[in-house]
C-alpha positions in Angstrom: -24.8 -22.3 -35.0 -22.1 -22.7 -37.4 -21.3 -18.8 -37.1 -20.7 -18.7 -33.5 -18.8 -21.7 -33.7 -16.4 -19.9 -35.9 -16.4 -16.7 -33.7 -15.5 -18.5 -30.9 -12.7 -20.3 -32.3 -12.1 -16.6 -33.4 -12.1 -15.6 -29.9 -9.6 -18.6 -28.8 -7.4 -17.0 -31.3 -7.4 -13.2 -30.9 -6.3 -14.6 -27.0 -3.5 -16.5 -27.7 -2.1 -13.6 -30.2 -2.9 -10.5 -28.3 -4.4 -11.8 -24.6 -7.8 -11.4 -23.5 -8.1 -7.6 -23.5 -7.8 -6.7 -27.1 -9.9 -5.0 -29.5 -10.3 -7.8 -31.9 -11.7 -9.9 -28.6 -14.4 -7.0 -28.1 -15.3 -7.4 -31.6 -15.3 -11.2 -31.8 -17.7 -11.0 -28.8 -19.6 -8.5 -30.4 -20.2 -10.1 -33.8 -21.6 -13.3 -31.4 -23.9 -11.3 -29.5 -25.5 -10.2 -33.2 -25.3 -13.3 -34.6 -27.4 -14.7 -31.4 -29.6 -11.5 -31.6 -30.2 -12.8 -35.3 -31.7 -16.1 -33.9 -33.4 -14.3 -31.3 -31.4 -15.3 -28.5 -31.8 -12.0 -26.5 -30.2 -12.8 -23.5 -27.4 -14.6 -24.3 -27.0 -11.7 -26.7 -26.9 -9.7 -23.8 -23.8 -11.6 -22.3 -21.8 -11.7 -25.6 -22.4 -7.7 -25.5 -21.4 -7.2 -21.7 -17.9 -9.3 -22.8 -17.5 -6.7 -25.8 -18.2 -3.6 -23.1 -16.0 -4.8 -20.5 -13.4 -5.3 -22.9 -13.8 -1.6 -24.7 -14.1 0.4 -21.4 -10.8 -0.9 -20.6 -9.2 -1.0 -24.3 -10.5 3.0 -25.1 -12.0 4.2 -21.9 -15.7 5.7 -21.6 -15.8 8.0 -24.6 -14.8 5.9 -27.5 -17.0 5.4 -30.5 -16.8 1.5 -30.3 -18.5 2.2 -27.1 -21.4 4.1 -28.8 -22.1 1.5 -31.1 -21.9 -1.5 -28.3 -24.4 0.8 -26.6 -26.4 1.6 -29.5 -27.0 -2.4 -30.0 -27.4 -3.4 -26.5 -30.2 -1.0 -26.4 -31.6 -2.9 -29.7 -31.5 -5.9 -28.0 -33.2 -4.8 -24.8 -35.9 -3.3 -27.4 -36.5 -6.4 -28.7 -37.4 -7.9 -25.5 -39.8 -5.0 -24.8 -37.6 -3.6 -21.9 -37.9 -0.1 -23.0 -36.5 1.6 -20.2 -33.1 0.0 -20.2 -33.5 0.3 -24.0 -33.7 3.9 -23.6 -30.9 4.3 -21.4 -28.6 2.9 -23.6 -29.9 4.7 -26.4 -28.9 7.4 -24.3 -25.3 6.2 -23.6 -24.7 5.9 -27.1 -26.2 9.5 -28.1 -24.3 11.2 -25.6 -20.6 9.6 -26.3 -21.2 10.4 -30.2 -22.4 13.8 -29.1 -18.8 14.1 -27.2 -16.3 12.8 -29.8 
């Protein structure tokens, strides 16, 4: 618990510098979804990952490399949860944007 505490008071800080639309955001949110993937907290991994998305599509756009890896471990997480499908599709996003760049 102590890790996501100091991500989010991460978070609260990458806002006040730089706003709420910044790469270091993205990542902050990131590095919470994996610490709650690491506790097995797959859906509220899920939400920390949707924050980091959001944040990238509108920071790089739809064919970034930080997008391929946000991609790459949503799909992990719905593999873990035995949601194959959408595991798969993300797989897919991921493949195809390092495939681009």
């Amino acid at each position: 618990m102590r890790l996501l505490t100091h991500h989010s008071s991460a978070i609260k800080l990458f806002i006040g510098i730089h706003g709420d639309e910044h790469r270091l955001v993205a990542d902050s949110y990131n590095n919470m979804a994996l610490a709650c993937s690491g506790k097995g907290e797959m859906d509220r991994a899920l939400e920390f990952h949707n924050k980091s998305l959001a944040i990238k599509l509108k920071v790089f756009g739809v064919n970034h490399p930080d997008l391929a890896t946000t991609y790459h471990n949503m799909a992990g997480v719905y593999d873990h949860k035995g949601e194959l499908d959408k595991a798969l599709e993300y797989y897919d996003k991921s493949v195809t944007i390092k495939l681009r760049v």
